[in-house]
N, C-alpha and C positions, 0 to 999 in steps of 0.2 A: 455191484461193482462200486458203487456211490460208496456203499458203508466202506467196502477194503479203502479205499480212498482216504476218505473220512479217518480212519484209525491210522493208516501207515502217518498223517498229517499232525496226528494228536501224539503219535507217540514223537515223533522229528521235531515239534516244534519243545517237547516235554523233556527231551533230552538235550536241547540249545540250553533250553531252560535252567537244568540241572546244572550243565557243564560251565554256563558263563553268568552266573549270578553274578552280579556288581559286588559283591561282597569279598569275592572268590579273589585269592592276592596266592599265586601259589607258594608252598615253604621252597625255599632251594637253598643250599650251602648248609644242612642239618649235621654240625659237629658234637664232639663228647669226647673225653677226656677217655683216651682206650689205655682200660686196663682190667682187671678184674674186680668186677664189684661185688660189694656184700650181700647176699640175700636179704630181701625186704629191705636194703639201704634205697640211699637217694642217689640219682642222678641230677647232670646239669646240662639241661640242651640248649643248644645255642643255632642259629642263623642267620644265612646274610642278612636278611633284617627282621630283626629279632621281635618284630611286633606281631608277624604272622604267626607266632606261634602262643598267643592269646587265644584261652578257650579252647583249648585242644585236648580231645582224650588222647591219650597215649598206651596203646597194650606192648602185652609180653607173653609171648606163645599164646596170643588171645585171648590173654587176662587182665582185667582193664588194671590201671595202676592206681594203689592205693588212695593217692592224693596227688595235687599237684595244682603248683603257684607258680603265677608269672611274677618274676622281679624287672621290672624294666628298666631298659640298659645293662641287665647282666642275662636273664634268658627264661627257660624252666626249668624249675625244680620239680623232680618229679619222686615221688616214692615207689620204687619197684614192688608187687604184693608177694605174698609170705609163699613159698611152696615152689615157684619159678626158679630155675638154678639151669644149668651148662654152660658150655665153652659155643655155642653159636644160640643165643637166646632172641629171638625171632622181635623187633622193637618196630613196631608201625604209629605211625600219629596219621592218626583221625581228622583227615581236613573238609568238615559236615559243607563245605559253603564251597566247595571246589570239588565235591563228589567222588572224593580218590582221598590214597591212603601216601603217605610217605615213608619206607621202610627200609631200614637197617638188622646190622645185630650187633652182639656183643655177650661178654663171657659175664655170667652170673654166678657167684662160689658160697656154699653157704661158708660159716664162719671157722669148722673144722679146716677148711682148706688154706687158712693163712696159716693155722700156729705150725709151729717149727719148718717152717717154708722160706728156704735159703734167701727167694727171690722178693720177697716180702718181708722183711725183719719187724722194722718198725711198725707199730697198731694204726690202722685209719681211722678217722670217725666215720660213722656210717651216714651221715649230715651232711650236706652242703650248708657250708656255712661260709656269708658274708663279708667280707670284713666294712667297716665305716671309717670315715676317714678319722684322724685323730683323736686314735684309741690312747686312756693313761698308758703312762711309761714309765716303767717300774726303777724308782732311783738306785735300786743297786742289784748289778746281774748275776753277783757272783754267788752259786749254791744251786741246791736239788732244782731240777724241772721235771715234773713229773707228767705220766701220759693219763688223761680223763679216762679214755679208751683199753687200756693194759696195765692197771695199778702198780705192776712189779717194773715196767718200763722209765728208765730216768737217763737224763741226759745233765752230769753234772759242766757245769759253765765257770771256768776259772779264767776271768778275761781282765785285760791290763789297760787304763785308758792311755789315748795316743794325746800326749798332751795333756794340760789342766782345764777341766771343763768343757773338752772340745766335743762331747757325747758319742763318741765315736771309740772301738775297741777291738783288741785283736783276745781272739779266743786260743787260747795257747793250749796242746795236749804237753808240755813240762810242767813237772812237776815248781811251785811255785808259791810264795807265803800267801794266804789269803789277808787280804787287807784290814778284816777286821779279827780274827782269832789270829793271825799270824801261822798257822796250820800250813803246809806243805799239801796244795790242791792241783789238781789239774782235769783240764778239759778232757769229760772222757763219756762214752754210752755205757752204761750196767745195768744189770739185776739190782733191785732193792734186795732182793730176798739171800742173794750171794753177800752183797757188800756189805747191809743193816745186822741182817739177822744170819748169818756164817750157814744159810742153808745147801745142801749140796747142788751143783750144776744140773740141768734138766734141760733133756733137746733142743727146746726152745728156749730158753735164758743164755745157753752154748752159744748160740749167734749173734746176741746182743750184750753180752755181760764185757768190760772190760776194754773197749775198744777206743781207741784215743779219736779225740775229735779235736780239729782247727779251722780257725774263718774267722770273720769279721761281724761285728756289731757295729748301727749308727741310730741312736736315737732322736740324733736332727734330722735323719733323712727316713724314718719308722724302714728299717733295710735287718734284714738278716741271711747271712751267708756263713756259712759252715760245711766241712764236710767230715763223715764218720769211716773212721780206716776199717774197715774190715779182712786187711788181707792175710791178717794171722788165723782166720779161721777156713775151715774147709768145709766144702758140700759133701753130697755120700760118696762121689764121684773123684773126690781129691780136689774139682778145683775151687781155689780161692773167691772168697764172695767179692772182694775186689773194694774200692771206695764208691761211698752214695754221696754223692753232692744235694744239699738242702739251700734252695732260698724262699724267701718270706718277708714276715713283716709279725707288731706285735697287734693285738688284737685287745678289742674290748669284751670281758669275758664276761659283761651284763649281757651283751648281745649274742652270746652265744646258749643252746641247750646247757650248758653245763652251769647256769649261775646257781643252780639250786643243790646241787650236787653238795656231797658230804662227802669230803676226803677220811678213810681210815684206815689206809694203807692196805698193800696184800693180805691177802688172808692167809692166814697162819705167820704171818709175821709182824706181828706188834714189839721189837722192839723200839721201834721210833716215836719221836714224840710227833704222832702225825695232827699236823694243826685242824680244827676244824672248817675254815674257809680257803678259798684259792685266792690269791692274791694277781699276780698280773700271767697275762698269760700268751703264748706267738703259735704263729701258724707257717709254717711252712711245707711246701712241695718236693718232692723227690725230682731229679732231674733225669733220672734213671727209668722209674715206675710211673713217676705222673701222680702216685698217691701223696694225700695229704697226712700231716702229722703235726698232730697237736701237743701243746705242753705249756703245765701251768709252773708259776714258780711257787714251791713251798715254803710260802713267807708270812707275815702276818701285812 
């Protein structure tokens, strides 16, 4: 009877033990940007205080996740691993010093499931990426921006400043002179591959080729605001993809995966003369989707 004693005593005091280590800070308020993410892309997990989630394994249908960094004061970066994909993808974090697991989910897509996908036009990067504070600021906006992520994807920027010298600009979809070729531009989303090289339309270039874009730039205040009309085009369905509002800011593009990258445009379309470096580059968010969309300017 001693020994049952004895054991019921070692297990109760081994499980106080477990459950209230001085360490044990439990996660609560575990958020993430809901929308569809890339296979084997990154996540960004955040908390009400976001120190607890230092040292944390994180799975996915119970595959531990590739990689993953604490940035403090912004959250976890976590890498999703290769093979993991659905619409309810099972996400627990691993809290070893509180003896329990904290669990969500969320839709995992491999990367077939963006292209020609009404509700997703614009390319993501598959990165969580940073921004720092006072990134360069590209002295003149007007011309190609191109996507790291979707080499045929371009948002051209025909913008007029408010004032002289006031850094501040309105992105005009009228057609309008450019200030240095004097050329008849205008703010607008396209195809490289339709616009550059006269190739024919293609399911997914049909959603993004042609579409006027208008909003605002301020390089005193690093602000970007735009929105892209889509309502001339249709889903299989008939209806209209309707307008995406985009805001952001511009970015240092040393600090980004891309500093190493080699721009050569679409394939199969070399008519342009595609520079070999990116010059400055913005980051903005859907206000629609929640995804991010990147773009460099092609400039020297």
């Amino acid at each position: 009877m001693r020994s049952i004693k004895n054991f019921f005593y070692l297990v109760v005091v081994g499980f106080v033990s477990l459950t209230c280590s001085p360490d044990c800070e439990n996660i609560t308020g575990v958020t993430y940007d809901n929308y569809p993410y890339l296979e084997a892309g990154q996540i960004l997990i955040k908390a009400s205080n976001i120190n607890t989630l230092q040292n944390k394994n994180v799975y996915f249908n119970e595959k531990l996740a590739t990689a993953a960094r604490f940035e403090p004061g912004v959250g976890l970066v976590v890498t999703m691993p290769q093979g993991v994909t659905g619409e309810d993808v099972n996400l627990r974090i691993q809290d070893v010093d509180c003896a329990d697991f904290v669990s969500s989910s969320l839709s995992v897509q491999p990367s077939g499931y963006f292209v020609a996908n009404p509700m997703y036009v614009p390319p993501a990067p598959p990165q969580i990426i940073i921004p720092i504070p006072n990134p360069p600021l590209p002295p003149n906006i007007n011309n190609a921006w191109l996507s790291p992520d979707n080499k045929d994807y371009c948002i051209w920027f025909a913008v007029t400043e408010i004032g002289t010298g006031t850094g501040n600009y309105i992105i005009s979809p009228i057609d309008r002179p450019d200030p240095n070729s004097g050329i008849l531009r205008k703010s607008q989303e396209l195809s490289v591959k339709q616009k550059v090289c006269g190739q024919a339309p293609s399911p997914e270039t049909n959603f993004y080729h042609d579409n006027p874009v208008y909003g605002m730039m301020s390089k005193t205040e690093n602000k970007v605001q735009f929105w892209i009309d889509r309502t001339s085009k249709k889903d299989a369905t008939g209806k209209s993809l309707g307008i995406e509002e985009f805001v952001g800011q511009f970015i240092d593009i040393k600090e980004t995966p891309y500093k190493d990258d080699v721009e050569i445009g679409p394939p199969g379309c070399k008519g342009a003369p595609w520079l070999p470096t990116k010059s400055h580059m913005m980051m903005v968010t859907s206000k629609q989707t929640n995804r991010t969309l990147i773009l460099y300017q092609q400039l020297p």
